[in-house]
C-alpha positions in Angstrom: -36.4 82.0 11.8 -37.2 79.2 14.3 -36.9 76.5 11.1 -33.3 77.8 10.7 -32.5 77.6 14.0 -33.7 73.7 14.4 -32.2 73.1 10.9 -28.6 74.6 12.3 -29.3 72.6 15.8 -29.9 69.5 14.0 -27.3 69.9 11.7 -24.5 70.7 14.6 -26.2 67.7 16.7 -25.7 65.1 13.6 -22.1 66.3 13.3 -21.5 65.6 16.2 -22.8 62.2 16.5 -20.8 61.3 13.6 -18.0 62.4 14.9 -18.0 59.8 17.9 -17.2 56.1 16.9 -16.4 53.5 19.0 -14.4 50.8 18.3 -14.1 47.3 19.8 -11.5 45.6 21.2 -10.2 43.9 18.0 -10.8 46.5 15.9 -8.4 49.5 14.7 -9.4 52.1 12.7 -7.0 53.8 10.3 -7.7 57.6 10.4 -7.5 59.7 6.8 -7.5 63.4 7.5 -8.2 65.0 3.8 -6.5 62.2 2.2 -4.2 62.0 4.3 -3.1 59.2 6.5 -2.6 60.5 10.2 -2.4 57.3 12.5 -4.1 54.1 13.4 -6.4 54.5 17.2 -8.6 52.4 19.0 -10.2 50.2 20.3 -12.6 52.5 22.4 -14.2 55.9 21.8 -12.6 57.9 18.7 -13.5 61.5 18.1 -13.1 62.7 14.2 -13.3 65.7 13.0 -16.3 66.2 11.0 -16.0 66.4 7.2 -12.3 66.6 7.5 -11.1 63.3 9.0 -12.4 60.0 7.8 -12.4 56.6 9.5 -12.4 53.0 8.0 -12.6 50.2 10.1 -10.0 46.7 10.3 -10.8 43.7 12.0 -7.8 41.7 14.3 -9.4 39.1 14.1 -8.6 35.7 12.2 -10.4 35.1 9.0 -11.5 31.9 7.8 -11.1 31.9 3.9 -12.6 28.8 2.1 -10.6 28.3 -1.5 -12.8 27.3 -3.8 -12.1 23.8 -6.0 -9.6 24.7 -8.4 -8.4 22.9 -11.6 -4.7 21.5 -11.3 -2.9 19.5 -13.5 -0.5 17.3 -11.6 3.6 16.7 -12.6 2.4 13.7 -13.8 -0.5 14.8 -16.2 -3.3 14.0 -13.8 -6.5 16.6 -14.0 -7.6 16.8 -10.5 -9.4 19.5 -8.3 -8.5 20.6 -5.3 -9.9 23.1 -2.6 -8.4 24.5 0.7 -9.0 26.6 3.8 -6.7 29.9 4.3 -6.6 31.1 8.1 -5.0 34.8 8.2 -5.7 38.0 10.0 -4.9 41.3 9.5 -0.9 42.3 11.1 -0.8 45.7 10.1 -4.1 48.0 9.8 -2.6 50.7 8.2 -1.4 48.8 5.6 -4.6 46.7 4.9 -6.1 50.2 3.9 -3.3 51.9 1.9 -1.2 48.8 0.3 -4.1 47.6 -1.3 -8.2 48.0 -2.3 -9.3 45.1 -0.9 -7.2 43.2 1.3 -9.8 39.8 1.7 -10.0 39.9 -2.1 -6.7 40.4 -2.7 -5.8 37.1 -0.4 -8.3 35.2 -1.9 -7.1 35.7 -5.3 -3.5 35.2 -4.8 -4.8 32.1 -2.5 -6.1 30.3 -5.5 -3.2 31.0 -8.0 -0.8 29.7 -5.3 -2.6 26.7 -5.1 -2.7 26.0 -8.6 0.8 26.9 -8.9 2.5 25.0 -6.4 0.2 22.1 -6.4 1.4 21.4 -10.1 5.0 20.9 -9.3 4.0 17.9 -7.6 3.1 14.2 -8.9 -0.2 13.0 -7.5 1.3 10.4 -5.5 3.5 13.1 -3.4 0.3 15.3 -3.2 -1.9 12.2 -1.7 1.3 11.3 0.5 3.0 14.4 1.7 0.1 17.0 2.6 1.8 18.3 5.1 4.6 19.3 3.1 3.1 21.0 0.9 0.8 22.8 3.3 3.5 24.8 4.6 4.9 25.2 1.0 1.7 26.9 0.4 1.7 28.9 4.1 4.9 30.4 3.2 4.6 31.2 -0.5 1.2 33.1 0.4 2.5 34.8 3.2 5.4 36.3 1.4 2.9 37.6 -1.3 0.7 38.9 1.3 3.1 40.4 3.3 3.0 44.0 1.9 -0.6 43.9 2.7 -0.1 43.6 6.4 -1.5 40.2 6.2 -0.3 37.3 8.2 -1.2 33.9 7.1 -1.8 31.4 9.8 -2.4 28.3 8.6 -3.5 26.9 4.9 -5.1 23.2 5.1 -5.4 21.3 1.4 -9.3 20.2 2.2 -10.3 17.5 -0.4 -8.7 16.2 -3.6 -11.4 14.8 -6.6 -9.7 12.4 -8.8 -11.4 11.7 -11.9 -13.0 8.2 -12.1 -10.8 6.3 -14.2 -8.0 7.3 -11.9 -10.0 6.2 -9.0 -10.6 3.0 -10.6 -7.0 2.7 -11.5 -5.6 3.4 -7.9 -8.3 1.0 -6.6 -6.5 -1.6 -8.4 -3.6 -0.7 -7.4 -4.2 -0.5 -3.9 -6.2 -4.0 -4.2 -2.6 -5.6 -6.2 -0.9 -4.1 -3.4 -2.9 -6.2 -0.7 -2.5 -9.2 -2.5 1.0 -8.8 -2.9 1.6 -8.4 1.3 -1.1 -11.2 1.6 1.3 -14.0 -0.2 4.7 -12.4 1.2 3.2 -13.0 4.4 2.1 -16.7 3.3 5.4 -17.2 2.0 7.3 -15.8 5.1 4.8 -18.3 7.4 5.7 -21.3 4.9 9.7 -20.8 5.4 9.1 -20.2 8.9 7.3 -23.7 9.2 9.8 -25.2 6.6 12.6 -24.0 9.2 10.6 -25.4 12.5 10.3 -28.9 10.6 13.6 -29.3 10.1 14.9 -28.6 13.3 12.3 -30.8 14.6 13.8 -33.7 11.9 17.4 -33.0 13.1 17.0 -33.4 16.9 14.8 -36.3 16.0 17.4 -38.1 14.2 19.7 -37.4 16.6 17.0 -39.0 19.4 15.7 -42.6 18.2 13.5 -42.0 21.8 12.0 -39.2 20.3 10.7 -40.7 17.0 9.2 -43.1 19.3 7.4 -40.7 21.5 6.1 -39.0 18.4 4.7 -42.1 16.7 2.9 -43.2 20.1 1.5 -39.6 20.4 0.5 -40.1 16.7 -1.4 -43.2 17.8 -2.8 -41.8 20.4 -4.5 -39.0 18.0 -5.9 -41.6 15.8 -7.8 -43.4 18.7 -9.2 -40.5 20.4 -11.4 -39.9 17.1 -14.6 -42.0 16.2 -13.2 -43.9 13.3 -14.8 -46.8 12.7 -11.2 -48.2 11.1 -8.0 -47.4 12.8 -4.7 -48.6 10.3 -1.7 -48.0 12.4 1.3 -48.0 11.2 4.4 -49.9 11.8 7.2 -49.1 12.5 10.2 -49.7 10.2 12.4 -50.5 13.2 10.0 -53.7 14.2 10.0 -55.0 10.9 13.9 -54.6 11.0 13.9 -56.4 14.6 11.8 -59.0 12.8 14.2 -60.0 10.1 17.0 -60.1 12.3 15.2 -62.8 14.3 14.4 -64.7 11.9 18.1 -65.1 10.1 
């Protein structure tokens, strides 16, 4: 008789134990009462009702979901693979629980077909150039699948692309072409620039006989102020002019 008394006590006392949960401040839990859904409570202390209610438990907070690298062909043809980061969190509890089995699954899997998806409508020069772009491409087509899940997405970040190697070699050659190209543009703009100084210089020079002058002694002036062991200077065409004239 005393056995079936502690076996009833105990029995009462673990009923009732499980029938207190406590929840924390971002978590809701969504309340089934034989099968039925009866509400969404919390956070704090929750009293069920033993055997009859049932309680599952949904986080508020944001979840950090790491694509893994996934196979894309490119527009263009190029085979490249490319993984991303998915920040969401859970909008709706209610519907987290009822819309669908497993809601982190679920937006991991519709995660990685989006990113093939959309990620193949794109050349690989536009997905190099424009991430940006196509981030919030991917944001908005996830969140609208997601949607009926009670799922908000956040933020989805395109992490790294791997090109193959002989498209890494290719665009290294590209990129070094592209160097050279700037590197003689930027000669040739310095060489027309220079070209233009000289012949302003000539025309004000012609125009100023005093000025030739001045630059020839400054010339001279150059020579001497190296160690030369020979100094030719030159004359001028005007003295040997002046000398002719002189002599008719």
């Amino acid at each position: 008789m005393l056995y079936m008394i502690s076996v009833i006590i105990f029995v009462i006392l673990f009923l009732l134990f499980s029938s207190i949960k406590i929840l924390n401040e971002y978590e809701r839990g969504v309340i089934l009462r034989l099968g039925r859904f009866v509400g969404v409570r919390g956070p704090g202390l929750i009293i069920l009702i033993p055997v009859i209610e049932k309680l599952y438990k949904v986080s508020l907070r944001t979840f950090v979901l790491d694509v893994p690298p996934q196979d894309v062909i490119t527009k263009d043809n190029v085979s490249v693979s490319v993984n991303a980061v998915i920040y969401f969190r859970v909008i709706h509890a209610e519907k987290a629980i009822l819309e669908v089995n497993d809601y982190y699954y679920a937006t991991s899997q519709i995660s990685q077909t989006t990113l093939r998806s959309i990620l193949g409508q794109f050349e690989l020069d536009d997905i190099l150039a424009h991430r940006d772009k196509i981030n919030l491409q991917l944001q908005d087509v996830i969140d609208k699948q997601t949607d009926p899940w009670g799922i908000k997405i956040i933020s989805v970040e395109i992490k790294h692309i791997d090109l193959p190697q002989t498209m890494q070699r290719a665009m290294a050659k590209q990129a070094e072409a592209e160097r050279e190209r700037r590197s003689k543009v930027i000669h040739a703009e310095g060489e027309l620039q220079a070209a233009e100084k000289l012949l302003e210089a000539s025309i004000i020079m012609s125009r100023s006989p005093i000025t030739l002058q001045l630059r020839y002694l400054q010339t001279l002036g150059e020579i001497a102020s190296e160690k030369n062991s020979t100094i030719v200077f030159p004359l001028p065409i005007d003295l040997i002019t002046a000398f002719k004239k002189d002599n008719s």
